[in-house]
N, C-alpha and C positions, 0 to 999 in steps of 0.2 A: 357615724354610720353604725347601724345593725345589723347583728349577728345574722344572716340567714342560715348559716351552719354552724355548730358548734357540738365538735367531737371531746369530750371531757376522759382522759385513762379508759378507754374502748378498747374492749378481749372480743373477739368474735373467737368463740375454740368449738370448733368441732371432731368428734374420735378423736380427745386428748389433743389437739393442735390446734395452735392459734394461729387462726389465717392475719388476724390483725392482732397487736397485741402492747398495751396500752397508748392508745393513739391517741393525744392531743390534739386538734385543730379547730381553727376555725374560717368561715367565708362570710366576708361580710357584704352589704348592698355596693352592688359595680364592680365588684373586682372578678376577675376572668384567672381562672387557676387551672394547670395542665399539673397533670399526677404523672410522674413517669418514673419507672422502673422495671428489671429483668422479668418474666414469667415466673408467673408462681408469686412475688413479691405481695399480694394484697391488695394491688390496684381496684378491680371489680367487685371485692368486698366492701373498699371503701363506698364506692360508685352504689351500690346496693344499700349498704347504709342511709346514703344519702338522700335516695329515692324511696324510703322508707319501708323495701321489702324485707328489710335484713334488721333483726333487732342485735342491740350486741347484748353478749354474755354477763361481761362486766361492763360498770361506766354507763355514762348518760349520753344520750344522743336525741339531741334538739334541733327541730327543722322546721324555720320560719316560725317560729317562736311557740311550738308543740315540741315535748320531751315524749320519747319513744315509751313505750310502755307504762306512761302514767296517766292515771286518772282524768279524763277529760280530754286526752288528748285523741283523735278520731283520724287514725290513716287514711280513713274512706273521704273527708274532707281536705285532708293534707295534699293527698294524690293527686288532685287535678290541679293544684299552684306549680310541678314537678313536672318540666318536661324532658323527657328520656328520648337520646336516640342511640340505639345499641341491636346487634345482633340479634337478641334476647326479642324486642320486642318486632324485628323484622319476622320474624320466626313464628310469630302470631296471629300474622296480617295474611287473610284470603289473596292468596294469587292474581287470580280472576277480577279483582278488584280494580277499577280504574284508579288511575294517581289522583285524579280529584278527589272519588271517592276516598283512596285511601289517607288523604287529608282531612277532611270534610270531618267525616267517624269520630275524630279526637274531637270534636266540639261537643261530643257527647258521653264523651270518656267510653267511645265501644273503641271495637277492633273493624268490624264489619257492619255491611249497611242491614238493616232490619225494614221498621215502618216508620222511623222518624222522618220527618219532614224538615229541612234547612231552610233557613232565612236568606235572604236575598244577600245580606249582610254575613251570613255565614260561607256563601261561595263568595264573596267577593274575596274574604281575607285570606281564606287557600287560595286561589287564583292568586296574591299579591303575595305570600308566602313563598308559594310557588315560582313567580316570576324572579323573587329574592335571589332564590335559589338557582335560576337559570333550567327551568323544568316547564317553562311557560308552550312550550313545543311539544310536551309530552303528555298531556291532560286526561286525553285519552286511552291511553297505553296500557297497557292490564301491569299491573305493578309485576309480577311473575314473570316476565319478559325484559325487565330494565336492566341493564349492565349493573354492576358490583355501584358503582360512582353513583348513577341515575338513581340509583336505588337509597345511598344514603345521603344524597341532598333531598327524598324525597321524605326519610326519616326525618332530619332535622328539620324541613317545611313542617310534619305533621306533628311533630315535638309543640312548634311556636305559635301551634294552634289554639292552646287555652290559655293565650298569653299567660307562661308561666313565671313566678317570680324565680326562679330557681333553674336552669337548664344544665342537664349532664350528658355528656356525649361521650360514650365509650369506644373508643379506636374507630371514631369516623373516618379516616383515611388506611385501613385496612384492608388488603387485597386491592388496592388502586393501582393503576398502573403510573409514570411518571406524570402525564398529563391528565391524570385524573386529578392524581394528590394536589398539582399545584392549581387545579382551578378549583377544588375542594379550599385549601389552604387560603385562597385568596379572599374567595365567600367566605372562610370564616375571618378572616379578620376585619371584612367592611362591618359584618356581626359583633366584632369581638370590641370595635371603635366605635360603635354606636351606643351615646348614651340613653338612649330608651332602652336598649336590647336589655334581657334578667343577666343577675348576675352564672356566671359560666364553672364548670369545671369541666374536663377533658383529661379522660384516661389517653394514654398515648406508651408505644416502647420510645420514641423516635422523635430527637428534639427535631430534624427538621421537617415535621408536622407540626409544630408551634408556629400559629400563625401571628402576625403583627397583630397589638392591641390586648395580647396577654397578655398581662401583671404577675403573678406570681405564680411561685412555683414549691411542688410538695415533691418531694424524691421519697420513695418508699420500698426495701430489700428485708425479705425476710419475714414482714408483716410488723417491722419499726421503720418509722420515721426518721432518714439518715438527717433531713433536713427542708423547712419549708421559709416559707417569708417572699418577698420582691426576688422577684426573676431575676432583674438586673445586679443583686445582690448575690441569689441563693446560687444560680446558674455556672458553677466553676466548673474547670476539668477538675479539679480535687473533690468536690462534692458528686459529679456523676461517676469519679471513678470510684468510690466509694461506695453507689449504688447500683454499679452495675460488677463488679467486684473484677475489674482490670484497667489496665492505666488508659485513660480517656485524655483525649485533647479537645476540646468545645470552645467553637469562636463563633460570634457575631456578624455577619455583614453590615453593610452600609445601607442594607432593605431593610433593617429588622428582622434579618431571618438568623437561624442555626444551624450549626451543624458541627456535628462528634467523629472522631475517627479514631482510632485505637494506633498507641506508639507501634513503630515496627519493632521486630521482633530480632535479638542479636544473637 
């Protein structure tokens, strides 16, 4: 398999501080990777890196076989293989816009509808994206009006829009309520087990937002890498407690799910 990511001694430093600071990694084709770490840690730098907004300081950063700041290599072409679903680009998206529309738009790498004309072919696959996502009820809805949930399954519909090889999802189950997160969590792991779907990374605080079908996993404190590799390997209470800097206990169910809880206190 091929690298789709590869983070080679990566410094992002800005005003003398390194939000990331010599990072190794790499993602290769199929593997589904959750980032998890305290605030502040580096997570969304990475995730910026990755999505080629963010060049680093030092070190090389290569995406889908383009190295960041060298010659011949064209963000403006890199961009549309990269799909993002995050805050950041909720933030960008016209209110007023319907959910189809605001699907649809990423077939054209806009934000908002202008004079383009869509193919018969291009609503089908929002409509099927859509339905993916469990939003097939809401099509017409002005995006501006959709609950916290409604809203980032409609990000990740509009993410999978230019069938990307590459998908980053920064804290999709953030502000969810219980029933959001686990019907969020579910949709993504029939995503996360499907082998057509792009290879995945997933900023996250909260292993039980890992959903089944994850592979592996990067822990990251401080803007260093406490440790990455296979989930089922990397995933210990001594590794998370290490990257969250108090003693952690993390067990497995019998779903494939997670979850962390902190020793009591004597």
């Amino acid at each position: 398999m091929s690298d789709v990511l590869e983070l080679v001694d990566v410094s992002v430093v800005r005003e003398g501080r390194a939000l990331v600071d010599q990072v190794s990694w790499s993602v290769k084709e199929g593997e589904r990777w959750v980032i998890l770490g305290p605030n502040g840690a580096g997570k969304t730098t990475l995730l910026n890196l990755a999505s080629s907004y963010l060049f680093p300081t030092k070190g090389t950063a290569t995406i889908l076989g383009g190295t960041l700041g060298k010659p011949g290599t064209d963000v403006f072409e890199l961009r549309p293989r990269i799909g993002v679903a995050g805050i950041a680009m909720a933030d960008k998206l016209p209110k007023r816009q319907t959910v189809l529309q605001t699907v649809l738009t990423a077939a054209y790498g806009m934000t908002a509808t202008w004079q383009e004309e869509y193919e018969d072919i291009d609503e089908q696959r929002a409509r099927a994206f859509l339905d993916r996502l469990g939003m097939t009820d809401y099509l017409e809805r002005r995006f501006g009006t959709l609950s916290e949930g409604e809203r980032k399954r409609t990000l990740i519909a509009r993410a999978l829009m230019t069938d990307p090889e590459l998908l980053l999802l920064d804290e999709p189950a953030a502000g969810l309520d219980l029933g959001g997160r686990e019907d969020l969590v579910r949709r993504l792991g029939r995503l996360a087990r499907d082998p057509l779907a792009p290879s995945m990374v997933m900023v996250t605080h909260h292993v039980e937002e890992i959903a089944p079908g994850f592979t592996h996993v990067l822990m990251i404190r401080q803007g260093k890498v406490v440790t990455a590799g296979p989930i089922d390997l990397e995933l210990t209470s001594r590794n998370l407690s290490l990257c969250f800097g108090l003693p952690l206990v993390v067990e497995r169910n019998d779903h494939d799910r997670w979850t962390a809880q902190g020793l009591p206190l004597r």
